[in-house]
C-alpha positions as CSV (number, residue, x, y, z in Angstrom):
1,X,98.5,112.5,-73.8
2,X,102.1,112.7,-72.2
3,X,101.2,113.6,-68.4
4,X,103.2,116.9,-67.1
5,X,101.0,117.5,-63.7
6,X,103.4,118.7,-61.4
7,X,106.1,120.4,-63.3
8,X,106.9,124.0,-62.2
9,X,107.0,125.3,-66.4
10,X,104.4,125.3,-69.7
11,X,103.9,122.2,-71.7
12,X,105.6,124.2,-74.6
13,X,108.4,125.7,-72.5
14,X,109.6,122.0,-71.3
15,X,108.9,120.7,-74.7
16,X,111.1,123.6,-76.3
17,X,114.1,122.4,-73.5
18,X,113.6,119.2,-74.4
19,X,113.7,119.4,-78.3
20,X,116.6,121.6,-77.9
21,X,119.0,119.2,-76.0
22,X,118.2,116.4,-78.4
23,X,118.2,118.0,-81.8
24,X,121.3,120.3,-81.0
25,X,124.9,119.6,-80.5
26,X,124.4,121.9,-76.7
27,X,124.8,120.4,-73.2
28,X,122.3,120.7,-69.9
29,X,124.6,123.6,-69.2
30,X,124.6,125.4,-72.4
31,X,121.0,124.7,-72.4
32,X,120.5,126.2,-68.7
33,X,122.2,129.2,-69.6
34,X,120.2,129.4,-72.9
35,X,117.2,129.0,-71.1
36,X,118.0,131.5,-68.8
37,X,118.6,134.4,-71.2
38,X,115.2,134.3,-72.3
39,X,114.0,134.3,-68.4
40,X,113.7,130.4,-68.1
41,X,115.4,129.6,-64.6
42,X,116.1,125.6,-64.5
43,X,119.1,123.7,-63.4
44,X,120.4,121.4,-65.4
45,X,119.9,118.4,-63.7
46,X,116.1,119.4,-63.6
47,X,116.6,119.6,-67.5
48,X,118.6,116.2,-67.9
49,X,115.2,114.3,-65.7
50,X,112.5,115.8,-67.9
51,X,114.7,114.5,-71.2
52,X,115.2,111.5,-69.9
53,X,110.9,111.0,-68.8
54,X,109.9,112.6,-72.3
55,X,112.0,111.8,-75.1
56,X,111.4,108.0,-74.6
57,X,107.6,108.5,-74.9
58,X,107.8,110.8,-77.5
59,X,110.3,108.4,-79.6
60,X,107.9,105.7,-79.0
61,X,105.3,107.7,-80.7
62,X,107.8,108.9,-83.6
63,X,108.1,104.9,-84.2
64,X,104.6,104.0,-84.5
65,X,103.4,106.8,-86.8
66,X,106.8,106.8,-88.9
67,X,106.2,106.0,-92.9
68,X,106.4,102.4,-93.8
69,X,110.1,101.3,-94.8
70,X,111.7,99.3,-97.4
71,X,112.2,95.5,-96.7
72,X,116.3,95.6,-97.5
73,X,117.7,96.9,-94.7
74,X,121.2,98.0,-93.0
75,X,122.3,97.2,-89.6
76,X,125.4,98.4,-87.8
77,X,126.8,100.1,-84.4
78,X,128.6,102.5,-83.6
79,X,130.0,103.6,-79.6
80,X,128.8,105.9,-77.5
81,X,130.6,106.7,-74.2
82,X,128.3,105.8,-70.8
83,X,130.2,106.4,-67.3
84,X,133.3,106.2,-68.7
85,X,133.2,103.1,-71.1
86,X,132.4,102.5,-74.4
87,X,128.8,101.0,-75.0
88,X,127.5,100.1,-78.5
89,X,124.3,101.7,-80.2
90,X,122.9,98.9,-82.7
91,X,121.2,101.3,-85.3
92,X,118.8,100.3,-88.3
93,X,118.1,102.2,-91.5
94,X,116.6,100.8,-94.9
95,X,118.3,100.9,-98.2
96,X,116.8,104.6,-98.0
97,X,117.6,105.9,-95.3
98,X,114.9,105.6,-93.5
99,X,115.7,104.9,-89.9
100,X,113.8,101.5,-88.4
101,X,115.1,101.3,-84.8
102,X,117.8,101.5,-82.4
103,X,119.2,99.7,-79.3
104,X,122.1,100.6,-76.7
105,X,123.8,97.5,-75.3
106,X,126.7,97.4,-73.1
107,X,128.3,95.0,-74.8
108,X,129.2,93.7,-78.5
109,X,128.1,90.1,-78.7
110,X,126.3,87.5,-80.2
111,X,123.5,87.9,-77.1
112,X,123.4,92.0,-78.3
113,X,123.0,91.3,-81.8
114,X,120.1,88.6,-81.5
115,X,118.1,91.1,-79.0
116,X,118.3,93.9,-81.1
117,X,117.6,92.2,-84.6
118,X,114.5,90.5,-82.6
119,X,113.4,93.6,-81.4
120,X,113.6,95.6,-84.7
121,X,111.6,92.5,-86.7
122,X,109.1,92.7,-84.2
123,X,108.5,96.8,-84.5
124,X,109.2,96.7,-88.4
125,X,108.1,93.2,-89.7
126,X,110.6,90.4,-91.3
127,X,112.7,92.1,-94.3
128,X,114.0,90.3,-97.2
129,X,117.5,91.3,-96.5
130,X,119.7,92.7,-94.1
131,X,123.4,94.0,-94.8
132,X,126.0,93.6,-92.3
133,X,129.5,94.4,-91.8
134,X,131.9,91.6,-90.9
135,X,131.2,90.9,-87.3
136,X,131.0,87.7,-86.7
137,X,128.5,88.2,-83.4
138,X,126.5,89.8,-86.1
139,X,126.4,87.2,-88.4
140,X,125.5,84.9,-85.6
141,X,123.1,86.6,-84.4
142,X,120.5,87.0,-87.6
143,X,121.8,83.4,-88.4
144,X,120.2,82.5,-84.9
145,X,117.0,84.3,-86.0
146,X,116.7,82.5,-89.0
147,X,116.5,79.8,-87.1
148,X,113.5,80.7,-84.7
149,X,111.6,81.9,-88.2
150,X,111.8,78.5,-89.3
151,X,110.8,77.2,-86.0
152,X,107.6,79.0,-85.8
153,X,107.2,78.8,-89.3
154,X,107.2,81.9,-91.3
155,X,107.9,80.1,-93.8
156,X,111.1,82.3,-95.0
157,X,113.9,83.9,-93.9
158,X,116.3,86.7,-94.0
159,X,118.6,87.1,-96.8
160,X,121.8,87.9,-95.2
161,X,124.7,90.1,-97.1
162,X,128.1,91.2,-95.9
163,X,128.9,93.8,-98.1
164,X,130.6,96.9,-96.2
165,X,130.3,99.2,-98.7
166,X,126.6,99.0,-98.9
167,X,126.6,100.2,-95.3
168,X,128.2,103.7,-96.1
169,X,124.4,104.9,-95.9
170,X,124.3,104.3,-92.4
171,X,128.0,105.1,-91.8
172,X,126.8,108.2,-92.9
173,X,123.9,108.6,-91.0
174,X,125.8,107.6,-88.1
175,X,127.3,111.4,-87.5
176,X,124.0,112.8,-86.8
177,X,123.9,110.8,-83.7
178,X,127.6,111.7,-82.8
179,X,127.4,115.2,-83.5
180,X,124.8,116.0,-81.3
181,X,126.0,113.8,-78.2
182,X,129.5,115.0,-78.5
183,X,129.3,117.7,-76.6
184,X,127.6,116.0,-73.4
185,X,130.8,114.6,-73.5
186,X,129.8,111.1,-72.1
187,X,126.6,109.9,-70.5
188,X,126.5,109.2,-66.4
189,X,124.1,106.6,-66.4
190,X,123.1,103.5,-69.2
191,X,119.3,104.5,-68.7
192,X,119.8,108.1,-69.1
193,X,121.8,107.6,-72.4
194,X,119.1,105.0,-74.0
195,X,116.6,107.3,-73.2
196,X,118.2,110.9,-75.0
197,X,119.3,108.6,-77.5
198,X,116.2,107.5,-78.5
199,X,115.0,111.0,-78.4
200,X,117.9,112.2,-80.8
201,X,117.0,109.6,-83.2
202,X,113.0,110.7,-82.9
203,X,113.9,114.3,-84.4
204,X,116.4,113.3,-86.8
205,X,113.2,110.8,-88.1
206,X,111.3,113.9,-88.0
207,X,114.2,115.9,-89.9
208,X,114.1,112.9,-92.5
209,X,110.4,113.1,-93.4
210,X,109.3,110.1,-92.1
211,X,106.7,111.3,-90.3
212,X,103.9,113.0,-91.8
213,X,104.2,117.3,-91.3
214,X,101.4,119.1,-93.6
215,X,103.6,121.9,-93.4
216,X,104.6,122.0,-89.7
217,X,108.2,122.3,-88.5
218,X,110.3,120.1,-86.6
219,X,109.3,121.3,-83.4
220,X,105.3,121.4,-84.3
221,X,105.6,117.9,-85.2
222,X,107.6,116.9,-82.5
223,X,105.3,118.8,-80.1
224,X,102.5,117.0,-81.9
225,X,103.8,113.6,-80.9
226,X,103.8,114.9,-77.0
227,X,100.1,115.4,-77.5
């Protein structure tokens, strides 16, 4: 169980503030005056430090009890603003739809590319294929882990294909993302971005069915993953 000793609000009031910021397209302050209507009084920077303790331990739950995925996946970025720069989200779906991870680096490289396609094999398991644009730091990078699966001997590796228009799907599902950090209108600091992010992309799995609901609603099951 997610610890909340010490906060000054219900488990289901903070868990309603949180789910709010990261499933609608609000900021803290729209939030804190939401809130506040209906007789909540918290300032927004108390709200920003319980997303950025929760939604990473709630996304980390959303990943390990998400429906298993398709072995033919899709891998791209897209840019998210942090103190005033651009950063890059690497973001994972499979030919479905189905999302398989996420990572925010500051920079778009061939080091970047490697960590994340590491750290998405290593939550999701080795696909058959994986569809990338025409980056070349891409290419490199599931090129270089092709070459540590032969090293340790899987005994296969990854089909690579660069084929943009087989990444519309996640083009697509791109805008989700976007829409709802839009209007926080850049993040302050690297960790605090990672973290909503990753909560964003934990109720748009939940939004997507990949988590199994027996009839509850988003913010049951998302409440259910805090438990």
């Amino acid at each position: 169980m997610i610890d909340f000793k010490g906060v000054h609000y219900p488990r289901s009031v903070i868990l309603h503030a949180v789910f709010f910021d990261v499933r609608y397209a609000v900021s803290y302050r729209d939030l804190e005056e939401i809130l506040a209507e209906r007789g909540v009084a918290v300032d927004h920077a108390t709200l920003n430090r319980r997303v950025v303790k929760l939604a990473p331990l709630i996304a980390d739950r959303a990943q390990a009890r998400k429906r298993t995925t398709a072995k033919s996946w899709r891998i791209d970025e897209t840019y998210i603003k942090v103190k005033g720069r651009w950063t890059y989200l690497y973001r994972a779906v499979d030919r479905d739809g189905q999302t398989l991870d996420l990572m925010l680096s500051e920079r778009r490289d061939l080091a970047g590319a490697r960590r994340f396609f590491k750290w998405a094999i290593g939550i999701n398991g080795v696909p058959d294929r994986v569809v990338i644009d025409k980056s070349g730091a891409n290419l490199a990078g599931l090129q270089a882990v092709n070459v540590i699966l032969k090293c340790t001997g899987e005994g296969r590796t990854v089909e690579i294909r660069q084929v943009k228009y087989l990444n519309n799907i996640l083009e697509q599902d791109h805008r989700f993302i976007k829409r709802i950090t839009a209007p926080m209108m850049g993040f302050k600091a690297f960790h605090s971005a990672a973290a909503t992010i990753a909560g964003v992309e934990a109720v748009h799995m939940i939004r997507k069915g990949q988590i199994a609901a027996n009839g509850a609603s988003a913010f049951q099951i998302f409440a259910e993953l805090a438990a």
